[in-house]
C-alpha positions in Angstrom: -32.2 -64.2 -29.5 -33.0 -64.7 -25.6 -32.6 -68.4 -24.2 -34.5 -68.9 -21.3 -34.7 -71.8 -19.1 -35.0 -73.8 -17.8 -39.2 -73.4 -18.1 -39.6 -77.5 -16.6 -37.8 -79.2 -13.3 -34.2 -80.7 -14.4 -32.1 -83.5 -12.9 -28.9 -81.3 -14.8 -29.3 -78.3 -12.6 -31.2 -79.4 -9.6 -30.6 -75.9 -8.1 -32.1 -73.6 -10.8 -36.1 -73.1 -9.7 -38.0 -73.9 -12.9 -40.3 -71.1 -14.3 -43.2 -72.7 -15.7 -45.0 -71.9 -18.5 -46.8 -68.8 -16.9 -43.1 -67.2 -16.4 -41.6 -68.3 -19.1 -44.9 -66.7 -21.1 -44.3 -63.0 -19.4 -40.9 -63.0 -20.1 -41.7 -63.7 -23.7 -43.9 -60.6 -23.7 -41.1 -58.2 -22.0 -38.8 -59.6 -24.8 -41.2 -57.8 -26.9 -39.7 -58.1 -30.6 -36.5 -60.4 -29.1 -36.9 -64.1 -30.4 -37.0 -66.3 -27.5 -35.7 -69.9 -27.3 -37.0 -72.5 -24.6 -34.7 -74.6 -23.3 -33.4 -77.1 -20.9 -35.9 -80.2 -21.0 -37.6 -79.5 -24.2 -39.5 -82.6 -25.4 -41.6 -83.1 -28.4 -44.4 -83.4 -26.3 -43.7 -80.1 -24.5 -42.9 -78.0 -27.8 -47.0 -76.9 -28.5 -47.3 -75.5 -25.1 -43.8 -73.3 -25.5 -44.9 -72.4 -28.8 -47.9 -71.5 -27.6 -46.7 -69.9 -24.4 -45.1 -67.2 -27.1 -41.7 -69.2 -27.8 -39.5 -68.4 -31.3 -38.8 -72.0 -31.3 -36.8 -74.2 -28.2 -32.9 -75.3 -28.4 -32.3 -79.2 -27.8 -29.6 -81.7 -26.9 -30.0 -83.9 -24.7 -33.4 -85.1 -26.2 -31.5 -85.6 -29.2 -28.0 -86.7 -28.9 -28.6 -88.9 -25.3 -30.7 -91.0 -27.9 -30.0 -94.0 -28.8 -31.8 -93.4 -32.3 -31.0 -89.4 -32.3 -32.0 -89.3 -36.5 -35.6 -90.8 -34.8 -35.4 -88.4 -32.2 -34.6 -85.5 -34.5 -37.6 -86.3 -36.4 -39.9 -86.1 -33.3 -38.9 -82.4 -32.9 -39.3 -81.3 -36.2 -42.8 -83.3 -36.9 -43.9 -81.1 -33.0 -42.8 -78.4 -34.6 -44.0 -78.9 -37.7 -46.9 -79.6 -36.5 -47.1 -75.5 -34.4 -45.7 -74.0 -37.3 -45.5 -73.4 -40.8 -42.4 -76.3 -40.9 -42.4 -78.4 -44.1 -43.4 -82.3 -42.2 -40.8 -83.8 -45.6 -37.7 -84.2 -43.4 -35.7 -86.5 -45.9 
């Protein structure tokens, strides 16, 4: 797997440029057959356009555990996924 981020602006690491989707989409294709993970401020609502920008999936944490429901939060990602992918939407 190749982790690449971050892809969006970030208050964590205020000196790393962000890629953009564009970027982050042509390093996907050099990766060739290399799953590659999006990460560093991954929402739900942001998931479709990684997927879509070539993405194996992203890599989460603050989105989860800075939650103060991070069970409801968890479920946000996998229903976006879900939702991209062939994910089962039964998270129970």
């Amino acid at each position: 797997y190749l982790v690449v981020g971050p892809v969006y602006p970030t208050t964590s690491k205020p000196d790393a440029e962000p890629l953009g989707l564009e970027r982050f989409a042509r390093l996907v294709e050099v990766a060739g057959a290399i799953p590659v993970l999006a990460i560093v401020c991954v929402t739900p609502d942001r998931v479709a356009e990684l997927i879509g920008a070539g993405a194996y999936g992203v890599s989460v944490r603050s989105g989860i555990v800075a939650q103060d429901d991070s069970e409801a939060a968890t479920a946000r990602y996998l229903e976006a996924l879900a939702a991209v992918s062939e994910l089962p939407t039964d998270h129970t």
